[in-house]
N, C-alpha and C positions, 0 to 999 in steps of 0.2 A: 590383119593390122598392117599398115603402112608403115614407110621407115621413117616419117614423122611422129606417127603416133611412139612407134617403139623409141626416141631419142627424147621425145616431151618426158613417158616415162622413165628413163633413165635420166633424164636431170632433175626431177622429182625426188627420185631415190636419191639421188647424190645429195642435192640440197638438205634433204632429210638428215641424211647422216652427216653432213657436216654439220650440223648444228645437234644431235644425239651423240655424236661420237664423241665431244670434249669435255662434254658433259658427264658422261658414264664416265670416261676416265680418270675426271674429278672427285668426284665421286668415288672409285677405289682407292684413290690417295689417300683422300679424308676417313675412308675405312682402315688403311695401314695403320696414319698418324694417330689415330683413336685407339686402336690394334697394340701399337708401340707405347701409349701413354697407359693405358690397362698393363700392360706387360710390369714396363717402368714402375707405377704405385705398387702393384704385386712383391715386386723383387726387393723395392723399399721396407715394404713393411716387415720381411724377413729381415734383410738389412740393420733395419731397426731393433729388431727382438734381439740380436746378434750383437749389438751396442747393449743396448740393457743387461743383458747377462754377463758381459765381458768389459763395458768399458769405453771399448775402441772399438772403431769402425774392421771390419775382415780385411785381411791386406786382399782377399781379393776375390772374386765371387765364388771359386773354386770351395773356399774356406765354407759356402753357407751353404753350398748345395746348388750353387747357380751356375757354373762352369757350362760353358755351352749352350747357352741360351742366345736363343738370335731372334733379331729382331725382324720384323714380316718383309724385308726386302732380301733379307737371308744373311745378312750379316751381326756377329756376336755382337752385344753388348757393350759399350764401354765403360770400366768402371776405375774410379781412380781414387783411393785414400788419401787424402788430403796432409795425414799424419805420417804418410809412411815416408821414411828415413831411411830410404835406399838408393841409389844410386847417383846424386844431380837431385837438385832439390824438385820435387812435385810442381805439375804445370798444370793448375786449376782452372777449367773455365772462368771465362770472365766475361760481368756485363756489358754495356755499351759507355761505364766508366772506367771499364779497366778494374774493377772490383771482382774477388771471386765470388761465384755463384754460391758455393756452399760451407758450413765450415767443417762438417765432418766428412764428406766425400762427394762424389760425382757421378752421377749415372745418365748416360744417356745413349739414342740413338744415333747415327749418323745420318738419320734421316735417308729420302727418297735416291740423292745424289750422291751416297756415298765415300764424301767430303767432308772435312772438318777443321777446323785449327779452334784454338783455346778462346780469341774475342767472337762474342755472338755476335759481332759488327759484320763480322769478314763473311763476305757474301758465300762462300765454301761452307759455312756454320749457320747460315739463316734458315733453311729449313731442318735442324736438328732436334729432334726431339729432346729435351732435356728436362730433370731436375733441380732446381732453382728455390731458392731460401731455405735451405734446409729441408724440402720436401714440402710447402707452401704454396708452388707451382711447379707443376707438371705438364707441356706443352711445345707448343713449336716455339721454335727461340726467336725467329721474327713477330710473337705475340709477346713476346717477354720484354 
């Protein structure tokens, strides 16, 4: 082989993977986020059974057996009771009106970025996995 030949194929191969490689990584994203939203309905629906028997939402995952649970980027869960009356009043997610997402509590991911603040507007919160109407949507919040 010549060192034409061998540089034809190697921008072959290159060309090749620049166009498999953003793809595949896309692709493990959308495996996380799918990964995170299974998690999320799971953890709800204990959540849930936890409200039925009691009333109120757990002040906190700890309370249902969820304590430690992280989500596929490797980071816990965030969860926040909407009712709980401790310290500074509770800072609820909120839509793209400034309305809260839930009225008995909050659970979601921080997503791929590891970012967050409370309006799903704020570009630090658009890829967050979240629970929304009460458990009606389960998804990334730039879909919400």
């Amino acid at each position: 082989m010549t060192l034409v030949e061998i540089l034809i194929v190697l921008a072959i191969v290159a060309s090749l993977s620049a166009i498999v490689v953003p793809s595949v990584m896309a692709r493990m994203v959308d495996e996380k986020i799918q990964q995170a939203v299974s998690d999320i309905l799971q953890m709800s629906t204990t959540i849930d059974h936890f409200i039925m028997d009691f009333g109120v939402p757990p002040a906190s995952l700890a309370e249902v057996g969820l304590a430690g649970r992280r989500d596929p980027w490797g980071r816990p869960y965030e969860y926040l009771n909407v009712f709980d009356d401790g310290p500074g009043p509770p800072q609820p997610r909120k839509d793209h009106f400034l309305v809260p997402l839930n009225a008995d509590y909050d659970l979601y991911s921080r997503g791929p970025d590891g970012e967050t603040v409370a309006p799903l507007t704020a570009k630090a919160s658009r890829d967050d996995v979240v629970r929304a109407n009460n458990g009606g949507y389960v998804g990334v919040a730039y879909e919400y």
